[in-house]
PyMOL CGO cylinders between C-alpha atoms (Angstrom):
from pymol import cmd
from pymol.cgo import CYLINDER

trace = [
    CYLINDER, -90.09, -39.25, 40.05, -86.75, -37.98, 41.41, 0.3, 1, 1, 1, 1, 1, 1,
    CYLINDER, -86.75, -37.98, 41.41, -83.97, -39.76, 42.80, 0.3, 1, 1, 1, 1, 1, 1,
    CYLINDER, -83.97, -39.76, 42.80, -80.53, -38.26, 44.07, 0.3, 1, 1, 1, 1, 1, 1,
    CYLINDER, -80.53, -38.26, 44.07, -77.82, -39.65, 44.39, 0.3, 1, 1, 1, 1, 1, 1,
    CYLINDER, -77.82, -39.65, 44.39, -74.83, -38.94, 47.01, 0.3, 1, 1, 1, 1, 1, 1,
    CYLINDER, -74.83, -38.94, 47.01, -71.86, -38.18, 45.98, 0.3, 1, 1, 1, 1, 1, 1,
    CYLINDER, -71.86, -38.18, 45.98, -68.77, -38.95, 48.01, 0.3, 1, 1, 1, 1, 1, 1,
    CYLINDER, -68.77, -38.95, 48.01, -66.02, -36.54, 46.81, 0.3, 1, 1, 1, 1, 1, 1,
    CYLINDER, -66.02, -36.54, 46.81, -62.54, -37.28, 47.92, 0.3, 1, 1, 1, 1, 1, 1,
    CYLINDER, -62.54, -37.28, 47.92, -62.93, -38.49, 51.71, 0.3, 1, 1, 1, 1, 1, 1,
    CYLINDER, -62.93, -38.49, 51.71, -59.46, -40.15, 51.65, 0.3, 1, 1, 1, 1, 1, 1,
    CYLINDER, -59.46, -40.15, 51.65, -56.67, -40.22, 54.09, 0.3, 1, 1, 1, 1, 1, 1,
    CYLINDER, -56.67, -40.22, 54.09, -54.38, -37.38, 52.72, 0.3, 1, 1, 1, 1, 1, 1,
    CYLINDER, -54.38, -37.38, 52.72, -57.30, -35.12, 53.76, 0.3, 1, 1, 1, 1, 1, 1,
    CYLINDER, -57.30, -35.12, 53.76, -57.22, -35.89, 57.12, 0.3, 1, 1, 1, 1, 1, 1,
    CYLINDER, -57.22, -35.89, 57.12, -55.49, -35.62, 60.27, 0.3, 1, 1, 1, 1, 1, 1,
    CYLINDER, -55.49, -35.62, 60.27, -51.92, -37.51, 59.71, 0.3, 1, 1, 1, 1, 1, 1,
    CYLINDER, -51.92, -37.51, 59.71, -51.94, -37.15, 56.28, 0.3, 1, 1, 1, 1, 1, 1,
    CYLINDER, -51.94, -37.15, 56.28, -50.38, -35.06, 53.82, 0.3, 1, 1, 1, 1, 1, 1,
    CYLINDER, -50.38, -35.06, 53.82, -52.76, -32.42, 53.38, 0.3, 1, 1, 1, 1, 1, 1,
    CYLINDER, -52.76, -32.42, 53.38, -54.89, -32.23, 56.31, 0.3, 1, 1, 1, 1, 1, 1,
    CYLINDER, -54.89, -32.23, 56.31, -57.90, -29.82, 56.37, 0.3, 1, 1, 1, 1, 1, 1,
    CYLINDER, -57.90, -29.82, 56.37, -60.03, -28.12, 58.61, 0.3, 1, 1, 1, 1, 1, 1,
    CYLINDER, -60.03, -28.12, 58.61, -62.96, -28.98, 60.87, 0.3, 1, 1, 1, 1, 1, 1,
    CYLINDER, -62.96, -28.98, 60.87, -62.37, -33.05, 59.29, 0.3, 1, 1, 1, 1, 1, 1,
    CYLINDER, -62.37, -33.05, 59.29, -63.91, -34.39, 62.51, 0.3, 1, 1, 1, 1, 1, 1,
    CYLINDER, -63.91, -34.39, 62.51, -67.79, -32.93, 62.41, 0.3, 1, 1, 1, 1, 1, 1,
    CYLINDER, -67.79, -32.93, 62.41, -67.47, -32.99, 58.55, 0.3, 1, 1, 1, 1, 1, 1,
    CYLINDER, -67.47, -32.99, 58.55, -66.84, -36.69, 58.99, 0.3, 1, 1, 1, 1, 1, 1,
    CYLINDER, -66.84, -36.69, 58.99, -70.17, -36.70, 61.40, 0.3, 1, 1, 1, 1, 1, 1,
    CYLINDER, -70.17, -36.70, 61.40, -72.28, -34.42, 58.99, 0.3, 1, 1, 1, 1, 1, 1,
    CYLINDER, -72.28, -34.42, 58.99, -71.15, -37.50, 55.76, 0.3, 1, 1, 1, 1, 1, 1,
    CYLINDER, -71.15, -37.50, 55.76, -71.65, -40.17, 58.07, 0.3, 1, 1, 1, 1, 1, 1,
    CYLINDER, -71.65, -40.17, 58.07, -75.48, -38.44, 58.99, 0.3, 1, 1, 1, 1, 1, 1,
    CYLINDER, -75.48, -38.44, 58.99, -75.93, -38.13, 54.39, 0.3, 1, 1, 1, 1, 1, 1,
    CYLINDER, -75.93, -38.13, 54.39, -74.85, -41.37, 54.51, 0.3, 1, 1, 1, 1, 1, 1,
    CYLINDER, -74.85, -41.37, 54.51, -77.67, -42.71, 56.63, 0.3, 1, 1, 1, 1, 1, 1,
    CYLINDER, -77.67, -42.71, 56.63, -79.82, -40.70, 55.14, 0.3, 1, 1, 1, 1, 1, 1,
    CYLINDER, -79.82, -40.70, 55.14, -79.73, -42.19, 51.85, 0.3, 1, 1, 1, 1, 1, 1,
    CYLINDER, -79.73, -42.19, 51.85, -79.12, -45.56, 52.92, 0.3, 1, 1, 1, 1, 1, 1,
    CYLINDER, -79.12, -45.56, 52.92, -82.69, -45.25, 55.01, 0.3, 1, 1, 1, 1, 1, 1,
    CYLINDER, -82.69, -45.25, 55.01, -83.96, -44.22, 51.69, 0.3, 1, 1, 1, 1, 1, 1,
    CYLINDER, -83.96, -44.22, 51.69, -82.49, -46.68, 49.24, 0.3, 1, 1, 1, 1, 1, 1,
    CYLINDER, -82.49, -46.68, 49.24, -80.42, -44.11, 47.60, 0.3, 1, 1, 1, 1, 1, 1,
    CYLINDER, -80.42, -44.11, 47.60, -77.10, -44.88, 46.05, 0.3, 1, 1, 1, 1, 1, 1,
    CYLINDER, -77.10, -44.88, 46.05, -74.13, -43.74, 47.34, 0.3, 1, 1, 1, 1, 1, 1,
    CYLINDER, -74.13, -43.74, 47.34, -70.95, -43.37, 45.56, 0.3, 1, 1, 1, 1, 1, 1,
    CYLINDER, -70.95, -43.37, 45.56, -67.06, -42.83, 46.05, 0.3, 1, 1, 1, 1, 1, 1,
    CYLINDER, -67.06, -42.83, 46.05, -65.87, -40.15, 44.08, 0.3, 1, 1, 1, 1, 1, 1,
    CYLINDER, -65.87, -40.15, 44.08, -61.76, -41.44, 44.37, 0.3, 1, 1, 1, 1, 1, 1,
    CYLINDER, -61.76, -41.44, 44.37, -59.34, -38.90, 43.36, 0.3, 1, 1, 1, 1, 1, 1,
    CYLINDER, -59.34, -38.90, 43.36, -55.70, -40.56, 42.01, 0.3, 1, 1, 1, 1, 1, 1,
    CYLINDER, -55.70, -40.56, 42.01, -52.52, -38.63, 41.44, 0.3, 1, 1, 1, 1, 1, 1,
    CYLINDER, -52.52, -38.63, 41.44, -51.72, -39.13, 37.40, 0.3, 1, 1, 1, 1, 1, 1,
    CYLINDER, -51.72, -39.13, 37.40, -48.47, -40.77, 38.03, 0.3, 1, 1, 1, 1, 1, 1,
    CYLINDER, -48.47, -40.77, 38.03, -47.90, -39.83, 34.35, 0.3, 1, 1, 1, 1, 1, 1,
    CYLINDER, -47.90, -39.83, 34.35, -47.51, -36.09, 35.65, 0.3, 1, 1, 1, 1, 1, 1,
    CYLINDER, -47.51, -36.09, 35.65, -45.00, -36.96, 38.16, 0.3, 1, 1, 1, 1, 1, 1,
    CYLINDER, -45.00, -36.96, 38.16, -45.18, -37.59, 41.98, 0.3, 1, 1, 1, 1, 1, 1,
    CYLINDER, -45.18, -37.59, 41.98, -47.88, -35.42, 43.67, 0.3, 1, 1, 1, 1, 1, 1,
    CYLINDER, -47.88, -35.42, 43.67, -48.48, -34.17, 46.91, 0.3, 1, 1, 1, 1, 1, 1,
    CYLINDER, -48.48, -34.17, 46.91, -50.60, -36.29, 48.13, 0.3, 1, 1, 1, 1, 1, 1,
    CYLINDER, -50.60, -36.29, 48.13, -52.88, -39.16, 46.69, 0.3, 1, 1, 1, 1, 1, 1,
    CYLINDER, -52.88, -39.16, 46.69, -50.40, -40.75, 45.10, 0.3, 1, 1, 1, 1, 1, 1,
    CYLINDER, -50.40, -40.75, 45.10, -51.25, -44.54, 43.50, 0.3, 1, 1, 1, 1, 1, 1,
    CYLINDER, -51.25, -44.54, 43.50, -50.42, -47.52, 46.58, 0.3, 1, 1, 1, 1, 1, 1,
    CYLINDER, -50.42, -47.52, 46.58, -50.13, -44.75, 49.30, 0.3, 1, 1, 1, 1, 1, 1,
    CYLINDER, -50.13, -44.75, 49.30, -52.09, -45.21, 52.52, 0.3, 1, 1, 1, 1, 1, 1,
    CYLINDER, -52.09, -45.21, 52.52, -53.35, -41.16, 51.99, 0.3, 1, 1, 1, 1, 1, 1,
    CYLINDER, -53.35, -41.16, 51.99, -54.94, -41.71, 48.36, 0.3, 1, 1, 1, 1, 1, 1,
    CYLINDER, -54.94, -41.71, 48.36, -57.21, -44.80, 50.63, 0.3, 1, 1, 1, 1, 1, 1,
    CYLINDER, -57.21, -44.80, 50.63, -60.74, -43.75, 51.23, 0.3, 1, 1, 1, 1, 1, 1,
    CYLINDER, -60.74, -43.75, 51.23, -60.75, -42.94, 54.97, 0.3, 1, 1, 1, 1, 1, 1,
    CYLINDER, -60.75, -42.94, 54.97, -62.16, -46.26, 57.25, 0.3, 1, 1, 1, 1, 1, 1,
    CYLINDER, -62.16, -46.26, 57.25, -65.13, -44.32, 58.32, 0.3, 1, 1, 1, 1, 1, 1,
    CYLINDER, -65.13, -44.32, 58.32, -66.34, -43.56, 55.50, 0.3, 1, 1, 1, 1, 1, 1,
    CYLINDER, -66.34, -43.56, 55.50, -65.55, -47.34, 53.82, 0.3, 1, 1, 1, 1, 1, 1,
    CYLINDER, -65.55, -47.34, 53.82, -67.61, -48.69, 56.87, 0.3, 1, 1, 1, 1, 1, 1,
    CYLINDER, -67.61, -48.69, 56.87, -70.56, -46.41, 56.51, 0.3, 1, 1, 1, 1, 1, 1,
    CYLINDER, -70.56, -46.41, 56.51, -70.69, -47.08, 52.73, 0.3, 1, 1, 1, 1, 1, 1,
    CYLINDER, -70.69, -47.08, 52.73, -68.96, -50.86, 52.14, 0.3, 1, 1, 1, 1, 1, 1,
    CYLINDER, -68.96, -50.86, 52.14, -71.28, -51.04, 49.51, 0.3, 1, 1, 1, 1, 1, 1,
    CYLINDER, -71.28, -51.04, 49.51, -70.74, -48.00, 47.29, 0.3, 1, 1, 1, 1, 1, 1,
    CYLINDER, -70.74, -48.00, 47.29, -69.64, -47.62, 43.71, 0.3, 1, 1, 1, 1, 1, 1,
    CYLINDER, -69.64, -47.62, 43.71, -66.17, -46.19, 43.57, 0.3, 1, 1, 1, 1, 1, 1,
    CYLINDER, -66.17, -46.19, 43.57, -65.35, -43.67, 40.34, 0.3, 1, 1, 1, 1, 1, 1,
    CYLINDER, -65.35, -43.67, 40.34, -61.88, -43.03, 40.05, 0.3, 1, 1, 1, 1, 1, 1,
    CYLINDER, -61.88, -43.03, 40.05, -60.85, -39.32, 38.85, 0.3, 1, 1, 1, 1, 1, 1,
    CYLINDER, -60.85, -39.32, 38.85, -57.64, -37.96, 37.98, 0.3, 1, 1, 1, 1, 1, 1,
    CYLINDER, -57.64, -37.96, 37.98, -59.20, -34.32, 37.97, 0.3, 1, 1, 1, 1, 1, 1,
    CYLINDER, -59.20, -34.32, 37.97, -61.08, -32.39, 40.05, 0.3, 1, 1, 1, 1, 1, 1,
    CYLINDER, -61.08, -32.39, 40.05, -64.35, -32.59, 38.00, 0.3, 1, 1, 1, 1, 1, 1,
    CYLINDER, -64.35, -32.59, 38.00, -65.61, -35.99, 39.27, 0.3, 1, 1, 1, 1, 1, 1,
    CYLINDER, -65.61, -35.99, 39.27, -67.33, -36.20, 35.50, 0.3, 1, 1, 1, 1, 1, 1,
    CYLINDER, -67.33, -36.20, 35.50, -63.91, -35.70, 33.93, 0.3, 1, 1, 1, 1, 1, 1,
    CYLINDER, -63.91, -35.70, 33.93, -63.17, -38.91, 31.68, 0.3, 1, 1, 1, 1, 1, 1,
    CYLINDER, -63.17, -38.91, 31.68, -64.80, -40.89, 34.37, 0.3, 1, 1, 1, 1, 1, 1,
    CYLINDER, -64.80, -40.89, 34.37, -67.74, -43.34, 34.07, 0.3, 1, 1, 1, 1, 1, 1,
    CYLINDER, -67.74, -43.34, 34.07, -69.87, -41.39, 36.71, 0.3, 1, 1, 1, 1, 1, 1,
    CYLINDER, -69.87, -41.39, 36.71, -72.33, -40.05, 34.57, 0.3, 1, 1, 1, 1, 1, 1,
    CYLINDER, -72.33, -40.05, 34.57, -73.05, -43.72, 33.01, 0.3, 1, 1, 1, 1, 1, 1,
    CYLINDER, -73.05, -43.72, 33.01, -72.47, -45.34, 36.96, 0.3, 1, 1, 1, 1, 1, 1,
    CYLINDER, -72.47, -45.34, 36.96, -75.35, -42.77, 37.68, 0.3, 1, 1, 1, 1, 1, 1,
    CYLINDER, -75.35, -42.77, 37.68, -77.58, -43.70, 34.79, 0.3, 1, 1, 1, 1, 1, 1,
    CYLINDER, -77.58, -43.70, 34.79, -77.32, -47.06, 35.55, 0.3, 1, 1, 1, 1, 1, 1,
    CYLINDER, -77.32, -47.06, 35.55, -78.53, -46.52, 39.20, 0.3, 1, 1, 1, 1, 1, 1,
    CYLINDER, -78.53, -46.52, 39.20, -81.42, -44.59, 37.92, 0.3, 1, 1, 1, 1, 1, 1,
    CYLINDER, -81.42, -44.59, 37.92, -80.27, -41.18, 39.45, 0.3, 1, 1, 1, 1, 1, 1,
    CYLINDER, -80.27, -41.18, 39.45, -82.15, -37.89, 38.21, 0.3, 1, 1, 1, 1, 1, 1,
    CYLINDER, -82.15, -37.89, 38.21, -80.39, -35.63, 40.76, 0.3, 1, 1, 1, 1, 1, 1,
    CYLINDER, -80.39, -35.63, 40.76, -76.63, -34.73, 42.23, 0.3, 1, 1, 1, 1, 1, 1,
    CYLINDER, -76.63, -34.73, 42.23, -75.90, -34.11, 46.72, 0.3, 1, 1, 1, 1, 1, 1,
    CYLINDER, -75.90, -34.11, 46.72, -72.61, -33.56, 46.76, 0.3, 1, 1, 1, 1, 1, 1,
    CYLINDER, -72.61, -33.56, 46.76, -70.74, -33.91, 49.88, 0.3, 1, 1, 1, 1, 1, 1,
    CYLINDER, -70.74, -33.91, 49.88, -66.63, -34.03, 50.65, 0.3, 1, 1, 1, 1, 1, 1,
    CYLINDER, -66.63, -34.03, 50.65, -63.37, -32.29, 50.04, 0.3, 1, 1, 1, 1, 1, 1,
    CYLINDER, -63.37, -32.29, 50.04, -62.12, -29.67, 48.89, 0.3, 1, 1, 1, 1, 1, 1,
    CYLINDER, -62.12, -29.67, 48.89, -65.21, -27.16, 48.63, 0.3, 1, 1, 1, 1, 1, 1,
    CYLINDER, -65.21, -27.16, 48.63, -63.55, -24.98, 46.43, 0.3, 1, 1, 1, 1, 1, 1,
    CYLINDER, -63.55, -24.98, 46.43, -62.33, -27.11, 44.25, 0.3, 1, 1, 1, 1, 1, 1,
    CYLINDER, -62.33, -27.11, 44.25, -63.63, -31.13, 43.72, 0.3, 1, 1, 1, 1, 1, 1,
    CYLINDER, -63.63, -31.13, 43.72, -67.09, -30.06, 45.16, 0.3, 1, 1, 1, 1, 1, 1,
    CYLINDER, -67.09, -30.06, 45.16, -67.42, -26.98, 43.09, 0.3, 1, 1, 1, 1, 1, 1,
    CYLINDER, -67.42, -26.98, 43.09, -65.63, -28.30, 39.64, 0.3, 1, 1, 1, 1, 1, 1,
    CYLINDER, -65.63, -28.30, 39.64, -68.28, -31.60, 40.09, 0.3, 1, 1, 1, 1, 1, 1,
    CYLINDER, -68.28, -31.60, 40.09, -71.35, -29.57, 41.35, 0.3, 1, 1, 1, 1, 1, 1,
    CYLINDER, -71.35, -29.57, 41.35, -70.40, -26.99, 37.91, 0.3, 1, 1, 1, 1, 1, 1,
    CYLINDER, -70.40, -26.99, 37.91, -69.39, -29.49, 35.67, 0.3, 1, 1, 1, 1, 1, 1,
    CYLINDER, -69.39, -29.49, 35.67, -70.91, -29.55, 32.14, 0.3, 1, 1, 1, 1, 1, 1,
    CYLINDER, -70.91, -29.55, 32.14, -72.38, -33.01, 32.57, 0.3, 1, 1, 1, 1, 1, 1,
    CYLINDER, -72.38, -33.01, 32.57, -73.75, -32.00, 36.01, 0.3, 1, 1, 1, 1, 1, 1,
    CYLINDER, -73.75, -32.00, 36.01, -76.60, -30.05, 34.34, 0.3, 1, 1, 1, 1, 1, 1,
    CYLINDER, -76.60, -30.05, 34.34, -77.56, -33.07, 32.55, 0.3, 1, 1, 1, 1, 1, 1,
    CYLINDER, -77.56, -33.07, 32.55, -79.16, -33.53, 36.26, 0.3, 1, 1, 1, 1, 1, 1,
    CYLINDER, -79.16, -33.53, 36.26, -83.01, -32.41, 37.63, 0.3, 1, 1, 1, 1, 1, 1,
    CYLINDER, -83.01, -32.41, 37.63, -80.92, -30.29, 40.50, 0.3, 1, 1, 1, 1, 1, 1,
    CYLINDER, -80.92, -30.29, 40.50, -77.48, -30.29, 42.28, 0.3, 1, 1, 1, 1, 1, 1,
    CYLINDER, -77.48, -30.29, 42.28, -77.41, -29.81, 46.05, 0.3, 1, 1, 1, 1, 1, 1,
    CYLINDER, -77.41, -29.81, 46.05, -74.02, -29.04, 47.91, 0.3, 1, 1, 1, 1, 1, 1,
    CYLINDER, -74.02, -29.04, 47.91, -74.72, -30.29, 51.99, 0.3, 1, 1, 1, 1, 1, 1,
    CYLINDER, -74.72, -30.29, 51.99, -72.45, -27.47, 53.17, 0.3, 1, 1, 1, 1, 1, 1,
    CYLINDER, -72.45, -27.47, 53.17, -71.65, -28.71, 56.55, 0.3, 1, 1, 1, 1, 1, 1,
    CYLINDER, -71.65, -28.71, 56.55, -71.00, -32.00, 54.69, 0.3, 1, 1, 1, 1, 1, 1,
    CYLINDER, -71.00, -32.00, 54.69, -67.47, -30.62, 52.88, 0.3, 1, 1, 1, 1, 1, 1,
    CYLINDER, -67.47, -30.62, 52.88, -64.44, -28.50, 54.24, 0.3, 1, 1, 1, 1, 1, 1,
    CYLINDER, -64.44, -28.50, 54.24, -61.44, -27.03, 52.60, 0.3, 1, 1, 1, 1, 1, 1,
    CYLINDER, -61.44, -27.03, 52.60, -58.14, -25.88, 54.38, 0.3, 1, 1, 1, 1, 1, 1,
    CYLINDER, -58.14, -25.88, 54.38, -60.05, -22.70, 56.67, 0.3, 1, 1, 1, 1, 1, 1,
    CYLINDER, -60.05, -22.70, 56.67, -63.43, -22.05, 57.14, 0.3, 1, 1, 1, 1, 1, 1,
    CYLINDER, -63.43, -22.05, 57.14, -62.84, -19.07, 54.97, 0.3, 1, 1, 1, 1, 1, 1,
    CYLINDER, -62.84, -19.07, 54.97, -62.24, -20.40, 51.83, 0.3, 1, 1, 1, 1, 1, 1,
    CYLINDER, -62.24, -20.40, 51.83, -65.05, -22.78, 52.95, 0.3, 1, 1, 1, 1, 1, 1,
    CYLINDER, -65.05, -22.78, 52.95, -67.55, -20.33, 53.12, 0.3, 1, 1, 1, 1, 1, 1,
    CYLINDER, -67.55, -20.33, 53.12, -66.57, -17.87, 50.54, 0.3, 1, 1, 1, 1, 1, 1,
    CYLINDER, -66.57, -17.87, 50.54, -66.70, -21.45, 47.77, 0.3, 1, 1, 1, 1, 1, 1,
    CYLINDER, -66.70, -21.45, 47.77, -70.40, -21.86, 49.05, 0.3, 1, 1, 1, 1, 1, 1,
    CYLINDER, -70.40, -21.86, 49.05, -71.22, -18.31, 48.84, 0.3, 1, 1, 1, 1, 1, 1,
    CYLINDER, -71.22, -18.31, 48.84, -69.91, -19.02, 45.23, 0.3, 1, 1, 1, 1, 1, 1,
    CYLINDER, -69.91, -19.02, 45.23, -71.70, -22.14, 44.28, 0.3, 1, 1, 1, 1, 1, 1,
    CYLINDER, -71.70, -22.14, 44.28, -75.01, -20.31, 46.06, 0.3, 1, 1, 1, 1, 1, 1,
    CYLINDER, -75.01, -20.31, 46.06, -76.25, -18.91, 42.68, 0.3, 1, 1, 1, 1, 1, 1,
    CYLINDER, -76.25, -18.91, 42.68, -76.03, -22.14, 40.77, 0.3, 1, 1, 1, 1, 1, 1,
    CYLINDER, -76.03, -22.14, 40.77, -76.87, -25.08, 42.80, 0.3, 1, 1, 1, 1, 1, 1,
    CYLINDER, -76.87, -25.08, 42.80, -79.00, -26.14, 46.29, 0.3, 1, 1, 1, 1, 1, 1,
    CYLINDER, -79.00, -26.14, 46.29, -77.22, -25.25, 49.68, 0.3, 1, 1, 1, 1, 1, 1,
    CYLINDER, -77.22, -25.25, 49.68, -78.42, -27.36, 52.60, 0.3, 1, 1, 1, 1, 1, 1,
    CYLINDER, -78.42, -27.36, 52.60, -77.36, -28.82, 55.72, 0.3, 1, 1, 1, 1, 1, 1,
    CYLINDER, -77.36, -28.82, 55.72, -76.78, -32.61, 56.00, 0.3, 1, 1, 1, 1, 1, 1,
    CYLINDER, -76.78, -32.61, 56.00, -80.16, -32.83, 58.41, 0.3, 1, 1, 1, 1, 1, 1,
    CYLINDER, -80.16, -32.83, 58.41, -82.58, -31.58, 56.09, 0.3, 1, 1, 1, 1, 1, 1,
    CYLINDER, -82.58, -31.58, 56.09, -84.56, -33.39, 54.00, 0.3, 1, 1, 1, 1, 1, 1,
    CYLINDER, -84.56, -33.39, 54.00, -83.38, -34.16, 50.14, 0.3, 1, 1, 1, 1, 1, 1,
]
cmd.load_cgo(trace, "trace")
């Protein structure tokens, strides 16, 4: 039997409105994550934060840099999943020398919903990634993720739209 698993790519406070990088449309994203959230909770799915930190070995970065307020996961999302894993990444594949695939394993998870920020690049680089196909399927909730304009949103989905599930947050997964 199948069981996803929902993956909470980079909802931290650089991404958001006050911090270094804001993006668009943050609010209803933040509504559509918080809906996924439920969702899988209701469901006894896990949930996991995907937690992207700035390699301080590559110099400062723009933005989720290590002890900064902006590289925190955002409240909202902490308080809708206190319970969640956290993976740490230092790229934008959330496989990338993490331990998500074996944090995964462990929780017994035969499919990937990805959900978070940036579209065209975290979510895409995780949803593509080499160890991603180790999965049953990989589902994108597209009005679950932004990016900096609702163009580059929609032309990453369009993208990803040949190689993995496109749904909204409401449907059933």
């Amino acid at each position: 039997m199948s069981k996803p698993a929902l993956l909470l790519i980079d909802l931290q406070n650089d991404y958001f409105p006050g911090g270094a990088f804001a993006l668009s449309n943050t609010e209803a994203t933040m509504e559509a994550i918080e809906r996924a959230i439920r969702y899988a909770q209701a469901r006894g799915l896990p949930v996991i934060h995907v937690q992207h930190v700035a390699d301080a070995k590559q110099g400062i970065a723009p933005f989720f840099n290590v002890d900064t307020e902006g590289v925190k996961i955002h409240p909202r999302i902490l308080a809708a999943a206190p319970d969640a894993h956290v993976v740490v990444k230092h790229f934008a594949d959330s496989f990338e020398r993490t331990n998500l695939h074996s944090t995964l394993q462990a929780l017994g998870a035969t499919e990937l919903v990805l959900c978070g920020m940036m579209t065209q690049n975290c979510v895409t680089h995780t949803a593509l990634s080499r160890q991603a196909d180790a999965y049953e399927r990989v589902t994108v909730l597209t009005d679950a993720c932004t990016t900096v304009s609702e163009m580059l949103h929609a032309i990453a989905l369009h993208a990803l739209s040949t190689r993995v599930n496109l749904i909204d947050s409401a449907s059933n997964w």
